[in-house]
C-alpha positions as CSV (number, residue, x, y, z in Angstrom):
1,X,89.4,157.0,222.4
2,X,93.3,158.6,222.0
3,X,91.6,160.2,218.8
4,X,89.0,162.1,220.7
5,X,91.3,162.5,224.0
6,X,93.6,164.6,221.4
7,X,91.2,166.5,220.2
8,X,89.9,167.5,224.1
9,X,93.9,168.2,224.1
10,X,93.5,170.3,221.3
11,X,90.4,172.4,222.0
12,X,92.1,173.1,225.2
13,X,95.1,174.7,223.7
14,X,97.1,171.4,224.7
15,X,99.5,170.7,222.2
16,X,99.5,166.8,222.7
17,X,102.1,166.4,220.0
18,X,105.9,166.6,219.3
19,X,106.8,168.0,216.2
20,X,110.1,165.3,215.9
21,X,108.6,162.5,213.5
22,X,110.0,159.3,215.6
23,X,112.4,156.8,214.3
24,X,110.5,154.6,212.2
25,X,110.6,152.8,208.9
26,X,107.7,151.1,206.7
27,X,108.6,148.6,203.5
28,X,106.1,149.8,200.3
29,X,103.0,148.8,200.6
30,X,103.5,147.3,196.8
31,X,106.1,145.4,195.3
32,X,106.0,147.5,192.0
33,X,107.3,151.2,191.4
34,X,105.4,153.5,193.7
35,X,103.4,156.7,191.9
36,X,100.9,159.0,193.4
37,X,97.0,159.8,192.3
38,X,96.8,162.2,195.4
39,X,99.1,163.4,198.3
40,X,98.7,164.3,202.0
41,X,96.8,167.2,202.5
42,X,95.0,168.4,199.4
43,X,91.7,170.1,199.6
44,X,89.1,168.6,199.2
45,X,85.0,169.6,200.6
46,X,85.1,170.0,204.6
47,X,88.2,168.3,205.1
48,X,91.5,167.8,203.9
49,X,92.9,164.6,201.9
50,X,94.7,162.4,205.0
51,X,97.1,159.9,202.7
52,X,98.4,159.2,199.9
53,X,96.5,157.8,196.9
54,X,99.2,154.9,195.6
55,X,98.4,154.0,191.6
56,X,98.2,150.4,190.4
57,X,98.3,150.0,187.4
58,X,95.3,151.1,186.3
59,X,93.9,147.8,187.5
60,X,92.4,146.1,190.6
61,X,93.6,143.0,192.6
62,X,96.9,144.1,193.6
63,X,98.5,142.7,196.7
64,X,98.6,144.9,199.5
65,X,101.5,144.5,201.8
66,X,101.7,145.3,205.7
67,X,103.9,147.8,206.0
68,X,105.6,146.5,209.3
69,X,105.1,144.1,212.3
70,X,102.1,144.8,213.8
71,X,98.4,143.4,213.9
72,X,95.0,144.5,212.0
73,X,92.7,146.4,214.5
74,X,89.4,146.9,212.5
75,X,87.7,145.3,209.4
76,X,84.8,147.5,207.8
77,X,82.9,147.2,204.6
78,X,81.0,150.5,203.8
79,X,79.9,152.8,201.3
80,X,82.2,155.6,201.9
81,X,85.3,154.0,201.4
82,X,84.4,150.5,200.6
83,X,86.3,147.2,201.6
84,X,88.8,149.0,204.7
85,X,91.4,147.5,206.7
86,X,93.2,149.5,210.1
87,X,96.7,147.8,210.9
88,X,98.6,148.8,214.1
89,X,101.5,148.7,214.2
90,X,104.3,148.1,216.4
91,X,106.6,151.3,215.6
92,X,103.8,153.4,217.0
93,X,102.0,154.0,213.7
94,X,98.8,153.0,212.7
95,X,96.8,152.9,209.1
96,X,94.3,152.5,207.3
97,X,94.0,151.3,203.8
98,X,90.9,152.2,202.1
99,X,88.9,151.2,198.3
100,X,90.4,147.8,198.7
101,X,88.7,145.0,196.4
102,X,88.6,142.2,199.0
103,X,90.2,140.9,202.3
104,X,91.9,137.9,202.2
105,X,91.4,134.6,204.4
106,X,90.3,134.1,206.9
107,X,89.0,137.8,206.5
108,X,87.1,137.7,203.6
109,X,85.0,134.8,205.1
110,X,84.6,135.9,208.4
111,X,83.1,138.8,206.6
112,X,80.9,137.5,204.5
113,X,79.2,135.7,207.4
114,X,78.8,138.4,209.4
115,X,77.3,140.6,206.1
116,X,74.4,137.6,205.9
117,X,74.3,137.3,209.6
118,X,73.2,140.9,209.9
119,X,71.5,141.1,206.5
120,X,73.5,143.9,205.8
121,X,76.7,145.4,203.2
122,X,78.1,147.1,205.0
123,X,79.8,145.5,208.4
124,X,82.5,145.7,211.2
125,X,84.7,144.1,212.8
126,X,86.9,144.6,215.4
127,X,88.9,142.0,216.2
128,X,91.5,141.2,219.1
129,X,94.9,142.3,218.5
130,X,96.3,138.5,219.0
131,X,93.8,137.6,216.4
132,X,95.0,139.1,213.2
133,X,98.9,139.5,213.3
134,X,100.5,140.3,210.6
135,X,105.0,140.9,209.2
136,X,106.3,143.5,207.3
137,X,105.7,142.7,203.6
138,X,102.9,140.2,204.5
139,X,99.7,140.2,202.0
140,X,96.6,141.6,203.8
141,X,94.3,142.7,201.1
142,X,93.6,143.6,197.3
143,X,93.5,146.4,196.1
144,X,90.4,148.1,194.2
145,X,88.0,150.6,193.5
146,X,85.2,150.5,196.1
147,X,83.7,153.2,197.7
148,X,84.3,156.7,196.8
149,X,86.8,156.6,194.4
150,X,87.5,157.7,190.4
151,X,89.5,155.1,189.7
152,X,91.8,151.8,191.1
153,X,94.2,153.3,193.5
154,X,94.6,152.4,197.6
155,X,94.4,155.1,199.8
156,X,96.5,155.1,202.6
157,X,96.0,156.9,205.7
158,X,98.8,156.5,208.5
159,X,98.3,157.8,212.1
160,X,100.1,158.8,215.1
161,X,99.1,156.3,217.2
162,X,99.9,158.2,220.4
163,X,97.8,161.4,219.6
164,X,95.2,159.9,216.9
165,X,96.9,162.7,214.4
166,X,97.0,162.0,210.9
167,X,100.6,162.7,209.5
168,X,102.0,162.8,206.2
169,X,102.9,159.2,204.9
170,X,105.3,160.7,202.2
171,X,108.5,160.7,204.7
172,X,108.3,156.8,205.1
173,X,108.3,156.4,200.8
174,X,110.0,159.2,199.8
175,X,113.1,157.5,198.9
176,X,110.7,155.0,196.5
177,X,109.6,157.9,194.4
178,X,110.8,160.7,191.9
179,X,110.1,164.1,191.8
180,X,112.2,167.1,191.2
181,X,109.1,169.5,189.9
182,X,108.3,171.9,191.8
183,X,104.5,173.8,192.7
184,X,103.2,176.4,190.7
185,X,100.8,178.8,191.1
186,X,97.4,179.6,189.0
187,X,96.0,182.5,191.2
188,X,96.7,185.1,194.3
189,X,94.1,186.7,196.0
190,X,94.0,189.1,198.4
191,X,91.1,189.7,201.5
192,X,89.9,192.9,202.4
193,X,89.1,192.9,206.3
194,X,85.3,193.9,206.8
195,X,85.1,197.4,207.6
196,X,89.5,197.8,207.2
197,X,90.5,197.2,204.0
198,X,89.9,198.3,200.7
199,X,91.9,196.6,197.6
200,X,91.3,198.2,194.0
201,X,88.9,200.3,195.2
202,X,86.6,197.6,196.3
203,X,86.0,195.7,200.0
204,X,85.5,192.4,198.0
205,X,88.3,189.6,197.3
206,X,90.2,190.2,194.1
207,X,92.1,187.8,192.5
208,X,95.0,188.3,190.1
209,X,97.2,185.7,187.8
210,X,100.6,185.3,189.7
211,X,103.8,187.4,189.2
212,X,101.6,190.4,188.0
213,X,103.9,193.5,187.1
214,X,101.3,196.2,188.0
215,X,101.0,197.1,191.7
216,X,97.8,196.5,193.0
217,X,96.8,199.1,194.9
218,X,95.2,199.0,198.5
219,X,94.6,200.4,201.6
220,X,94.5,199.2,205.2
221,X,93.8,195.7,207.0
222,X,94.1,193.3,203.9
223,X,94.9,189.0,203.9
224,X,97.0,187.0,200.7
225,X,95.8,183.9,199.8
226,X,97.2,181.8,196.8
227,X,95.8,179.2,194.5
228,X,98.4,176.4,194.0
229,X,99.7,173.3,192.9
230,X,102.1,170.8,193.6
231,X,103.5,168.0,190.5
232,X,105.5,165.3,190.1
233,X,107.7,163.5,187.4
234,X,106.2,161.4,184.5
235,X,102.5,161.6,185.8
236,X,100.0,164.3,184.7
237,X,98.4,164.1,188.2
238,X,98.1,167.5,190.9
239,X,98.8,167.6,194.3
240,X,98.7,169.9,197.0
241,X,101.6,171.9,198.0
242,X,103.3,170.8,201.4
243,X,104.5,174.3,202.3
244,X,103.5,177.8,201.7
245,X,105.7,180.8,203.1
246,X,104.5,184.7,202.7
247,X,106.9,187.2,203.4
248,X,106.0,191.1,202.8
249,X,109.2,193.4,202.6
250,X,111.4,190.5,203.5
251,X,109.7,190.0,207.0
252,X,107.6,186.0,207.2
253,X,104.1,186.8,207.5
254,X,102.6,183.6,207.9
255,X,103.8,179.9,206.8
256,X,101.7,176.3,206.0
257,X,103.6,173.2,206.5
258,X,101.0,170.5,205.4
259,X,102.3,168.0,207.6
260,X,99.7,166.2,210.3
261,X,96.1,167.4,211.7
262,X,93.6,166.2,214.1
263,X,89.8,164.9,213.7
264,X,89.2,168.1,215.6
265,X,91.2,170.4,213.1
266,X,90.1,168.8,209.9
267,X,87.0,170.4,209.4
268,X,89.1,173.9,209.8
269,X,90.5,173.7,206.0
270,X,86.7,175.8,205.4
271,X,88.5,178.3,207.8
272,X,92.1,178.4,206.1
273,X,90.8,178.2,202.4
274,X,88.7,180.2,199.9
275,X,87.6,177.4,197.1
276,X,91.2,176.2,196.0
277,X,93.1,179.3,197.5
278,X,95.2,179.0,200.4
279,X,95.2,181.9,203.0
280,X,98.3,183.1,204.1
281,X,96.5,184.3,207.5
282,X,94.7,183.0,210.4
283,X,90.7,183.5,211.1
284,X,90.7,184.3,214.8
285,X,88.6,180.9,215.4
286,X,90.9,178.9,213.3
287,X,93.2,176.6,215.8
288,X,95.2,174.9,212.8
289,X,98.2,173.9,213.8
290,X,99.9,173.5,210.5
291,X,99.0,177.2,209.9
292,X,101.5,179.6,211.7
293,X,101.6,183.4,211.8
294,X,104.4,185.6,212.1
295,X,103.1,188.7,212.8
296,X,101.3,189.9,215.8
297,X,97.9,190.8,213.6
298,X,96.9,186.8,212.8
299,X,99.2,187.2,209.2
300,X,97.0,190.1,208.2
301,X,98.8,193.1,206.5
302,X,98.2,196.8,207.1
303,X,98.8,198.6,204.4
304,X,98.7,202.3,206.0
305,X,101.7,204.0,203.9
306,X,102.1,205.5,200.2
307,X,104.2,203.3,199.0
308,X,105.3,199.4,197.9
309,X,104.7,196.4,199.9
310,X,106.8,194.0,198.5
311,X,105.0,190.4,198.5
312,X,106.6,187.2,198.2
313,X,105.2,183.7,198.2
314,X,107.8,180.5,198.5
315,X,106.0,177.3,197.3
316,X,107.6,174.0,198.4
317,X,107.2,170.2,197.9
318,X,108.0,167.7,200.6
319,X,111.4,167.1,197.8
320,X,112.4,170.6,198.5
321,X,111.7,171.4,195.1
322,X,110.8,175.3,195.1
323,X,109.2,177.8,193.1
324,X,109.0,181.7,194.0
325,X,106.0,184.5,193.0
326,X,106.4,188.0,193.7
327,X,103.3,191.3,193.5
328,X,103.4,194.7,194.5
329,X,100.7,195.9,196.8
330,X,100.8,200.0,196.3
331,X,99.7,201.5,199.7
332,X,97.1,204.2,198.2
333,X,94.5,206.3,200.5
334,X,91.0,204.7,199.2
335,X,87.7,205.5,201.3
336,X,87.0,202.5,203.7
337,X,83.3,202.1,204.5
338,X,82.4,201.2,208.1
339,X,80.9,197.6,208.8
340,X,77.1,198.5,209.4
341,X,75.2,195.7,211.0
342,X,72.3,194.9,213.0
343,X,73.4,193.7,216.4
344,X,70.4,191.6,216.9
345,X,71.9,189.5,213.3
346,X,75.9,189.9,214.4
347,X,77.0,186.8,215.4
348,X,80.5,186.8,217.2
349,X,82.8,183.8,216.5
350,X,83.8,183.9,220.3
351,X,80.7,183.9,222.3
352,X,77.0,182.0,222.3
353,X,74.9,183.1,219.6
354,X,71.1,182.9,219.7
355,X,68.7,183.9,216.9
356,X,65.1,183.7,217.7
357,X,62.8,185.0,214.8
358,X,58.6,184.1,214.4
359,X,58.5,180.2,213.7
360,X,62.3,179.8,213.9
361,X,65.3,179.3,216.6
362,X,68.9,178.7,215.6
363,X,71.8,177.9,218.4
364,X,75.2,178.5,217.0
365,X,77.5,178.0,220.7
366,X,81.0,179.0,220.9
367,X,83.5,177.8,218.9
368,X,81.5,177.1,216.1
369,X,82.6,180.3,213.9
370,X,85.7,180.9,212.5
371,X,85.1,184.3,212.5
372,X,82.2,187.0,213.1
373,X,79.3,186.9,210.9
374,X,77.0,189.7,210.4
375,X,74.2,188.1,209.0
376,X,72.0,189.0,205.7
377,X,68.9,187.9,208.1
378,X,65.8,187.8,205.8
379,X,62.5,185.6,205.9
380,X,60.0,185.5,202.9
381,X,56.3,183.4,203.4
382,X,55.9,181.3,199.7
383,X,52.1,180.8,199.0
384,X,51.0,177.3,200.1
385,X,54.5,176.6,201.7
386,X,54.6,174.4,205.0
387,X,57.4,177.0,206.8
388,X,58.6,179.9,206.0
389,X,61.5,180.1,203.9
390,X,64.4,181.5,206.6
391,X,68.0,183.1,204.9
392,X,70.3,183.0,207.7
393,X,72.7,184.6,205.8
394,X,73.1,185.5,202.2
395,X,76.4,182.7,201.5
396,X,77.1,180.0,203.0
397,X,79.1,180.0,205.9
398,X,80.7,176.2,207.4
399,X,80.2,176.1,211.3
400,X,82.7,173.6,212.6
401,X,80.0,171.2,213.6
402,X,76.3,170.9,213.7
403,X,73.9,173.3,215.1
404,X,70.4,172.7,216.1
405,X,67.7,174.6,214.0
406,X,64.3,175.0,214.3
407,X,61.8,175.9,212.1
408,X,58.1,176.3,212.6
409,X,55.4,174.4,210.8
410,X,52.7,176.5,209.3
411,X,50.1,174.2,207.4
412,X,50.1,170.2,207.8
413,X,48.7,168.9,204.0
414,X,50.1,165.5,205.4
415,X,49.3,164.3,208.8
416,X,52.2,162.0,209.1
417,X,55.0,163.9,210.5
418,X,57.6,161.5,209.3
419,X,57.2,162.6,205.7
420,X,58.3,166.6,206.9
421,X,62.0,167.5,206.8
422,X,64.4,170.2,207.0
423,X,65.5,171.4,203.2
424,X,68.3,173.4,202.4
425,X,67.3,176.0,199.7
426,X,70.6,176.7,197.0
427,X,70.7,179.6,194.6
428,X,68.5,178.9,192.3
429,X,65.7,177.6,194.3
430,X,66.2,173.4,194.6
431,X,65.9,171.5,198.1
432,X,68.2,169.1,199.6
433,X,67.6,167.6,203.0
434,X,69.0,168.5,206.3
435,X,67.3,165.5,207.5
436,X,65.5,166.3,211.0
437,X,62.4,165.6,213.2
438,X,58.9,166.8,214.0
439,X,59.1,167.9,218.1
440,X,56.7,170.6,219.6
441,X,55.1,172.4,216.5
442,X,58.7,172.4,215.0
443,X,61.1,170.2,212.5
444,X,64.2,170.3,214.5
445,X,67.7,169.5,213.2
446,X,71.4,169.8,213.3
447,X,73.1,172.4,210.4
448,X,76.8,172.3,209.5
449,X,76.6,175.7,207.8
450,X,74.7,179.5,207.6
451,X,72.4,179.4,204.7
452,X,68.8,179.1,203.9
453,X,66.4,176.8,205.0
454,X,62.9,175.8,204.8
455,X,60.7,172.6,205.5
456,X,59.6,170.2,202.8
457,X,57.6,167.3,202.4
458,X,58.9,163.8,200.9
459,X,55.8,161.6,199.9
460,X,57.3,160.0,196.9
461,X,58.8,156.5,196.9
462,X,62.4,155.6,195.9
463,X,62.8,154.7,192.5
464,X,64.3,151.0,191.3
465,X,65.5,150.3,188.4
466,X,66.8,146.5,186.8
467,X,69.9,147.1,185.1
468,X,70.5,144.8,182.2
469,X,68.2,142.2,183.4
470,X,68.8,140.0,180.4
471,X,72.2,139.3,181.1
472,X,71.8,139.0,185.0
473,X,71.9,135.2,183.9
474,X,74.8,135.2,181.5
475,X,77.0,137.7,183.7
476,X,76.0,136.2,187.2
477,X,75.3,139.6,188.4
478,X,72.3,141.6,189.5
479,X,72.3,144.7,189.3
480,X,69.6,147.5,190.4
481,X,70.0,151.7,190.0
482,X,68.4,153.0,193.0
483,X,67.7,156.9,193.1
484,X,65.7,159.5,195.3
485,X,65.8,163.1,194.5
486,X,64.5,164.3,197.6
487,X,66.1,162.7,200.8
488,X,67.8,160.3,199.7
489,X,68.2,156.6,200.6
490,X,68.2,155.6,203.7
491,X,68.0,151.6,203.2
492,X,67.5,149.1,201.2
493,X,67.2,145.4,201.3
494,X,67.5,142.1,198.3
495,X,66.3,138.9,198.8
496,X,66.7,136.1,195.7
497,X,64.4,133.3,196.4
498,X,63.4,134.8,200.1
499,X,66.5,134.5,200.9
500,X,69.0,137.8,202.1
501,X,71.2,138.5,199.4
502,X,74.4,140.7,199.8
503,X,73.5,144.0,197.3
504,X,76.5,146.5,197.6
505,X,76.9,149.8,195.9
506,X,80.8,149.1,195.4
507,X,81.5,152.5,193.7
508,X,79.9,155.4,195.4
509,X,80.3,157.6,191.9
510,X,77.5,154.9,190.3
511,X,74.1,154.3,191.2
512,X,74.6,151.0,191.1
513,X,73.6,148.0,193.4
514,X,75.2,144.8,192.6
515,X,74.9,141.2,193.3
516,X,77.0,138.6,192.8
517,X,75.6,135.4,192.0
518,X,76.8,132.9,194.7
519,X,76.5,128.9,193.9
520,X,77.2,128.1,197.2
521,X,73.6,130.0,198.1
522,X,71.8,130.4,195.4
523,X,70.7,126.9,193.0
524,X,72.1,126.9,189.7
525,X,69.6,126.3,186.8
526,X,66.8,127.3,187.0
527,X,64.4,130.3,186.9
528,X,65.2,132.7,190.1
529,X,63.0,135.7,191.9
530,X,64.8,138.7,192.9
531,X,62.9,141.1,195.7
532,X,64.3,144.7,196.2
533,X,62.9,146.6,198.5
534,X,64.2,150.6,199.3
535,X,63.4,153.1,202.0
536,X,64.1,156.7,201.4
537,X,64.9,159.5,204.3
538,X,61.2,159.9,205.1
539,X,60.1,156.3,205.2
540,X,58.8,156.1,201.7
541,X,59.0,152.3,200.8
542,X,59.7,150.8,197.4
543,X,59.2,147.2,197.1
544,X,59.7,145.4,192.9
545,X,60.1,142.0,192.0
546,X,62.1,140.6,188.8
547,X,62.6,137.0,187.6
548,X,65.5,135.8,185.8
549,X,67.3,132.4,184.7
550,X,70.8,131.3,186.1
């Protein structure tokens, strides 16, 4: 609730936050040397990294430590992020530790009987906070590899607990770790404004290795951008870089200082980056608060005099270590071609926008742009196809949260409805589901971003495979690869013996189902049936049976 209350706040232009970090301390949450996998901040797709990624050794199993007095507030076991753990605590911080191997007891139990209670992986719990205290230093989990993750590490997010922001978790272990490297730079880019800027002769982005000796020559409304990263001592790792600062002719354009966002802002890094570059200036619909311009022009520069601009970008590490990269942008008259759009296809970051075509509808409401979009509008009718095949725009464009899309249904093949869905259409022709519903004549769903979009149909089955079946026995593990290449799995469900079994895809970057063979439920010695059955997106049902000895 103080989560989404901040980000009400937020969207109001409420603040909600102090910039002074308060007065607290944490002990490591290992008792080894602390080193880093990932850092607060980096980009990754649709949302920034929110912790740090603490190495272990290259293994699994390591102790995890509270990092104060406080009490655990949530238990979860799920796909994305596998075995998790929250902890408040009492400084006014909270966490969560994700990828962990296993809870400890009287965790782990209480969660394993609430897995076969529900016949289900993944689970939560939310306990009382007189249930599960816990003391600075105290051992509340393993750590692992579950979930999401490329190798054993524990991610740790920590929160404001007054505001729900995440904040960087560096300042509390900065004095356990080395690092006097500072960021460098692989790239600068620079933004021509639609319909202002020119740069090189073009009204494209143009990139350009750092510390480039040759002007680059451009003329009015243009945006920097930079493509950087951060490293540390004695590890070959990349982070992200905690604070950028552009300065044109010795004036501060625009700074980032990657130090704490909201739920509400996180989706926003589509807004503030292009791929891995960083832009030095502000989309009008882009609220970031660790973003801040100088200028009175959002941190774009108008180049509108013969002559020099003298760029300079300061690249800094939560250490203070600090690396400098300096281009010439050579003001030069260059013919600027008007924006030409339809108005019917312009859709304005600030207002409602509405797009009704033949057999399609899309509502994209305020706030969900960044910026204005003048759509590449374009419909084409494939022989035999279901819908039409509606471009929305020729790239893709994020929206900041789902917008509902309809799409018109031509010819029914199939008379169940169910096995219809909305299908995103890349760039060289392949589907992926948007998931969505038959209503009305229409397949109705919810889109996170301007693209194109048809409607397929999904009559094929899951597919399940046994994975080394003739050591399920030997190993004490079963272990199925479940696929679906067109909308994906929705659930699934093992039984050994008609009994529920707990299957759990413990690394999200495999395939993989496993089982682990439980004595305490399942007889030793003798021959064993194992049932899996899988529902994909469209209700397509899977069912296979295999027999092994244990």
């Amino acid at each position: 609730m103080k989560r989404y209350i901040a980000a009400l706040m937020l969207a109001c232009g409420m603040q909600g936050y102090s910039q002074e970090t308060p007065q607290a301390t944490f002990v490591p949450p290992f008792d080894f040397p602390l080193t880093l996998s990932g850092n607060f901040g980096e980009i990754r797709a649709n949302h920034f990294h929110g912790g740090l990624d603490f190495k272990t050794q290259g293994v699994t199993g390591k102790p995890v430590r509270a990092l104060a007095d406080g009490y655990i507030s949530r238990i979860r076991v799920t796909n994305g992020s596998g075995c998790v753990l929250d902890v408040v605590y009492n400084n006014g911080y909270s966490t969560i530790n994700r990828h962990l191997e296993a809870f400890v007891p009287p965790i782990a139990g209480r969660v394993e009987k609430l897995q076969y209670e529900q016949e289900s992986y993944e689970v939560e719990i939310v306990p009382e906070p007189e249930e599960y205290p816990v003391k600075a230093g105290q051992v509340i989990a393993l750590s692992g590899n579950t979930g999401y993750s490329f190798g054993p590490h524990l991610h740790l997010d920590v929160f404001d607990s007054a505001t729900g922001d995440y904040v960087d978790p560096m300042p509390f272990f900065a004095s356990k770790i080395k690092d006097t490297t500072a960021p460098k730079a692989e790239g600068i880019m620079l933004f021509p404004q639609p319909g202002c800027g020119v740069v090189s002769g073009s009204q494209h982005q143009q990139s350009f290795l750092p510390n480039q000796v040759k002007p680059v020559e451009a003329w009015g409304v243009i945006g920097a951008g930079i493509k950087a990263y951060d490293y540390m001592d004695g590890v070959h790792n990349r982070y992200g870089v905690h604070t950028v600062i552009l300065t044109v002719d010795g004036q501060e354009v625009c700074r980032s200082v990657v130090d704490r966002f909201s739920d509400y802002e996180n989706r926003m890094i589509n807004s503030w980056t292009c791929g891995q570059y960083m832009k030095s200036f502000a989309d009008p619909g882009n609220t970031l608060r660790l973003l801040k311009v100088s200028n009175d022009n959002r941190g774009l520069v108008t180049i509108d005099e013969e002559r020099d601009y003298k760029f300079l970008y300061t690249l800094k590490d939560y250490f203070g270590n600090t690396s400098h990269y300096r281009f010439t942008v050579r003001g030069k008259k260059q013919p600027v071609t008007p924006l030409q759009h339809r108005e019917k296809y312009f859709f304005a970051w600030d207002k409602m926008n509405y797009l009704q075509e033949p057999g399609m509808t899309l509502m994209v409401p305020k706030g969900m742009l960044y910026d204005d979009v003048p759509l590449r509008y374009s419909v084409r009718a494939d022989s035999g196809a279901v819908a039409f095949t509606y471009q929305l725009h020729d790239k893709k464009v994020p929206l900041h949260s789902g917008c509902e899309l309809r799409i018109g249904i031509r010819r029914k093949p199939v008379e169940d409805m169910t096995k219809y869905y909305v299908a995103r259409v890349n760039a060289n022709g392949g589907l992926s589901s948007a998931g969505g519903r038959y209503e009305d004549g229409f397949m109705k769903t919810n889109i996170r971003e301007l693209g194109t979009y048809t409607v397929a149909i999904d009559t094929v089955p899951p597919t399940v495979t046994p994975v080394g079946k003739n050591t399920w026995g030997r190993t004490g593990k079963v272990v199925y690869r479940l696929g679906d290449a067109r909308t994906g799995i929705r659930s699934y469900k093992g039984t050994i013996d008609g009994k529920f079994a707990i299957f759990g895809r413990r690394n999200l970057t495999k395939a993989l189902w496993e089982c682990k063979l439980d004595p305490k439920r399942i007889r030793k010695g003798g021959k064993h049936t194992v049932e899996m059955t899988v529902t994909d997106g469209c209700g397509n049902v899977k069912t296979v049976t295999d027999t092994f000895v244990w």
